[in-house]
N, C-alpha and C positions, 0 to 999 in steps of 0.2 A: 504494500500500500504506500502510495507517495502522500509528500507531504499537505494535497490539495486534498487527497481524497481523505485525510485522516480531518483536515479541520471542516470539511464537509459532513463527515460523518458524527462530528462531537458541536456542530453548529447549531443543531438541533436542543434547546436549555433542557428537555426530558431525557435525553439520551446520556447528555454532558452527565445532568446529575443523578442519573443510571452507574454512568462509568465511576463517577468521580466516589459515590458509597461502596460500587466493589473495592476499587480500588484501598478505602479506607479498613474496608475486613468485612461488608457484608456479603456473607457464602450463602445466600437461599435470595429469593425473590419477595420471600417475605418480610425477609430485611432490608431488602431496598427499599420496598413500597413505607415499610416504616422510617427507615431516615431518611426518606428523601420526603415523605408526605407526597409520593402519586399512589394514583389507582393501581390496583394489581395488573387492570389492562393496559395501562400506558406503560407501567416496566415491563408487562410482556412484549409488546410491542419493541420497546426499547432494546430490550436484551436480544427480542429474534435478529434485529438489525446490524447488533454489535455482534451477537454471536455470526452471522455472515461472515462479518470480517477478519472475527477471530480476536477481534479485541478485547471480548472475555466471552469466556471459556467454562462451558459447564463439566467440573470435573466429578471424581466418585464421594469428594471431602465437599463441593458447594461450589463456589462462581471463585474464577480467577481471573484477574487482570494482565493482562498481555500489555505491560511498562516498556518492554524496551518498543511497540511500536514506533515510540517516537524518535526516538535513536533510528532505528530503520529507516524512517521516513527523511528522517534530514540526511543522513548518510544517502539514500537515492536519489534527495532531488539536488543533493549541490552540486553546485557545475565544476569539473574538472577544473583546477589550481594552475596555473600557467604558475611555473618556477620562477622568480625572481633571479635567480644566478645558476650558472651550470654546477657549479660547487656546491654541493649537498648540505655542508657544513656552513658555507656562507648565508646559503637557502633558508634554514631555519632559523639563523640569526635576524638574517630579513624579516621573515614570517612572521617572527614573535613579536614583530614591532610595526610592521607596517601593514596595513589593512585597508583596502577601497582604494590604491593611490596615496592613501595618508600616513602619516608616520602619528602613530598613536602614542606614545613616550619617547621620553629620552632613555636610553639604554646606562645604568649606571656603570657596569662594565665598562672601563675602558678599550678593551679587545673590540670587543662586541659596539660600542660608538665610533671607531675605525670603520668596522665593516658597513655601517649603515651609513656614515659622511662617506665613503667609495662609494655608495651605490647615488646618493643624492648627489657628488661631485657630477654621475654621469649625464643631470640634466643641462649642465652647461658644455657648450660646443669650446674644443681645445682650440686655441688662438684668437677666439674673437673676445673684444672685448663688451664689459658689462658695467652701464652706470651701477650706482649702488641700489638705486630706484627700480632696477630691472633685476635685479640680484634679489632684493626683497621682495618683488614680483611672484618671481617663481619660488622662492624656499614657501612662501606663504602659501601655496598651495598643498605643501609638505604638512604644512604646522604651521600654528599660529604665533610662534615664538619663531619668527623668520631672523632676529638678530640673533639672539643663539645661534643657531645655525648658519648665518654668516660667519660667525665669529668663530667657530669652531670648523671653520670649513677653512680658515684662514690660517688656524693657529695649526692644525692636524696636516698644513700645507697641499692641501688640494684648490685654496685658489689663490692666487699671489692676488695685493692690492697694495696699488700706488697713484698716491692725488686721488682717490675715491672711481679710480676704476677700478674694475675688477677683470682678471684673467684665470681661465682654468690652466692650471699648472700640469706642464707635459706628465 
């Protein structure tokens, strides 16, 4: 079950809170209808629907919750990861830190604040130059702490700056 058909199928506020009292430890039908306050028709109802999809399960002990559906379903609908670096090790250094295009923290690691100032060094083109206005420009679309990031882009020597231009360093 993918991630649309599972919020389709608990979209429904009887079903939801069908699932959400199994889930809590009701094992008969007659404890759903009790903590949840519906008719015994509308948990049957419920149950036949969830039982469809397997998301609880009448077993030989009462009703069980099938929990990891949701793990499942986010695990099927995510889109394939385009790698950040071909280096495996750099990869997840990335990873852990930049998300959507954005760099989510700063990395306290030193190691690890190298690799991620190499990867943002790569938005600037080697030889041309950069007011400091265009410099800020782009790191700001990184993070919103774009002077950090200059500053640090300067000091870790990935961009030289002289008289307020900026250069990426060969």
């Amino acid at each position: 079950m993918n991630a649309d058909q599972l919020c389709g199928l608990l979209a429904e506020p009887s079903r939801l809170r069908v699932y959400s009292a199994v889930v809590l430890g009701a094992g008969s039908p007659e404890q759903v209808a009790e903590r949840t306050g519906l008719g015994p028709g509308v948990v049957a109802k419920a149950l036949q629907r969830l039982g469809k999809s397997a998301l609880v399960v009448a077993e030989g002990n009462g009703l069980r919750a099938d929990e990891g559906a949701f793990k499942d379903a986010v695990r099927t609908s995510r889109p394939e990861r385009e790698p950040l670096s071909d280096d495996p090790e750099r990869d997840n250094v990335l990873r852990s830190f930049i998300r959507d295009g954005r760099l989510t923290h700063f990395p306290t690691v030193p190691a690890k604040f190298k690799v991620v100032l190499e990867y943002l060094a790569g938005s600037f083109e080697p030889g041309r130059q950069y007011a400091e206005r265009e410099v800020n420009k782009i790191l700001e679309r990184w993070h919103a702490d774009y002077a950090t990031l200059r500053r640090q882009l300067v000091d870790y020597g990935h961009l030289d700056r002289a008289d307020g231009i900026y250069t990426r360093a060969a």
